[in-house]
C-alpha positions as CSV (number, residue, x, y, z in Angstrom):
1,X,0.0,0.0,0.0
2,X,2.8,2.1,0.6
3,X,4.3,1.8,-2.9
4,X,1.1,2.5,-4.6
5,X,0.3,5.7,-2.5
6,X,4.2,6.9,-3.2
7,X,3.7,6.2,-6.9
8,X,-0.3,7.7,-6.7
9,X,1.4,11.0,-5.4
10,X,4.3,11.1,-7.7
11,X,1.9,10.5,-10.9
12,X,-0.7,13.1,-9.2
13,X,2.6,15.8,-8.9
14,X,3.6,15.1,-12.5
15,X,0.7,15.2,-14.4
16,X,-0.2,18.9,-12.1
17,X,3.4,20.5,-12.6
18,X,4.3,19.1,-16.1
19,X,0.8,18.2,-18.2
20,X,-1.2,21.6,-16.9
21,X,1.0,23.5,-19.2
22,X,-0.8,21.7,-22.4
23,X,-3.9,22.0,-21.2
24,X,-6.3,24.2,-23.7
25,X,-6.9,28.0,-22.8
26,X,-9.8,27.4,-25.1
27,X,-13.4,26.9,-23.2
28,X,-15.1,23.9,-22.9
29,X,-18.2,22.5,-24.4
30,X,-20.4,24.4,-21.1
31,X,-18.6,27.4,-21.3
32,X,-19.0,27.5,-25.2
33,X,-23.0,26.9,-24.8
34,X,-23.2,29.5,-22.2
35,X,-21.3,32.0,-24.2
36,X,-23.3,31.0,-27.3
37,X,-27.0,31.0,-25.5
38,X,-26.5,34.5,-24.0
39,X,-26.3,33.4,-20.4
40,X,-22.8,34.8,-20.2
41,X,-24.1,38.0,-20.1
42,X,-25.9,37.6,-16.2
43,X,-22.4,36.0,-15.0
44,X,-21.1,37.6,-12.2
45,X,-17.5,37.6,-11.0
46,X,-16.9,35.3,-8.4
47,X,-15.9,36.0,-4.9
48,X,-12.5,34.3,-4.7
49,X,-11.8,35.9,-8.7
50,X,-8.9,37.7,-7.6
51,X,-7.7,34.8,-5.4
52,X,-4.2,33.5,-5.5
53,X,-4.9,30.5,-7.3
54,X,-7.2,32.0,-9.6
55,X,-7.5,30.8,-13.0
56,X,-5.2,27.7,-12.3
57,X,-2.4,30.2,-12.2
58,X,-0.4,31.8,-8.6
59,X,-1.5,35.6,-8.9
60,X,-3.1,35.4,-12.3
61,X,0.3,34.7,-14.2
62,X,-0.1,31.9,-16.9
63,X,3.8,30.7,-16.0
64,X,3.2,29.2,-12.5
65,X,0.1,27.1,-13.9
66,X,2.2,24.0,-13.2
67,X,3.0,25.1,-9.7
68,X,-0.7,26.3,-8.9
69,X,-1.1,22.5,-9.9
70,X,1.9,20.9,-7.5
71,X,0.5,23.2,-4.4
72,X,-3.1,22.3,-5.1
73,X,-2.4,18.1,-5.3
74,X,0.1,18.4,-2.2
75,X,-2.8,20.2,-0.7
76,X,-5.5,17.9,-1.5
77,X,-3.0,14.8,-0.3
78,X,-2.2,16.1,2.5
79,X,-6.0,16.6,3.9
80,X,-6.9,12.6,2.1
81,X,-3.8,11.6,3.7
82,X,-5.1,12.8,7.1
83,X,-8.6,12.6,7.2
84,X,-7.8,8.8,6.5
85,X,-5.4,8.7,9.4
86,X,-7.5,10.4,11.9
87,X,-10.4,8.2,10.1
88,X,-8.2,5.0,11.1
89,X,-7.1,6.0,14.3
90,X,-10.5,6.1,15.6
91,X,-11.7,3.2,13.7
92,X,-9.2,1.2,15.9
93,X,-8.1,-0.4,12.7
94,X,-4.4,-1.5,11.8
C-alpha cells in the first residue's frame, strides 16, 4: 500500500506540474454553450476571482500554472492523507 500511494502521489505531482501546461486556454463544451446561448451576459464575478490561485495560475500569471497544480495536489494529499489517518485511528483499525 505504501508503494502504490508513493507512486499515486508522484503520478498526481507530474501530471499537475508538467501536463497543466498543455492543457487548452480554449473553453469547454459548457462554457461555449453558455457563451453561445447569451447566459454569459448575467455571470457575475466570483468571490475568490482575484484569489491567489485563480485561473489555475499563482496571482493570475499563466507561468506558474504547473505550480498552482503541485500546491493544489500536495494540498488535497495532505488533507486525504489525514482525514484517513484520523479516520483510522479512531476506527481502531491497523
Amino acid at each position: 500500500m505504501k508503494k502504490f500511494s508513493i507512486g499515486f502521489a508522484f503520478v498526481s505531482l507530474l501530471i499537475a506540474g508538467v501536463l497543466s501546461y498543455f492543457a487548452s486556454g480554449d473553453p469547454d463544451g459548457l462554457d461555449k454553450t453558455v457563451e453561445d446561448t447569451g447566459i454569459a451576459e448575467h455571470a457575475q464575478e466570483h468571490p475568490f476571482a482575484g484569489g491567489t490561485f485563480a485561473d489555475y495560475a499563482l496571482g493570475g500569471d499563466d507561468r506558474f500554472t504547473g505550480l498552482a497544480g503541485v500546491l493544489g495536489v500536495v494540498v488535497v494529499l495532505a488533507l486525504s492523507f489525514g482525514l484517513f489517518w484520523v479516520l483510522r485511528k479512531k476506527s481502531g483499525a491497523r
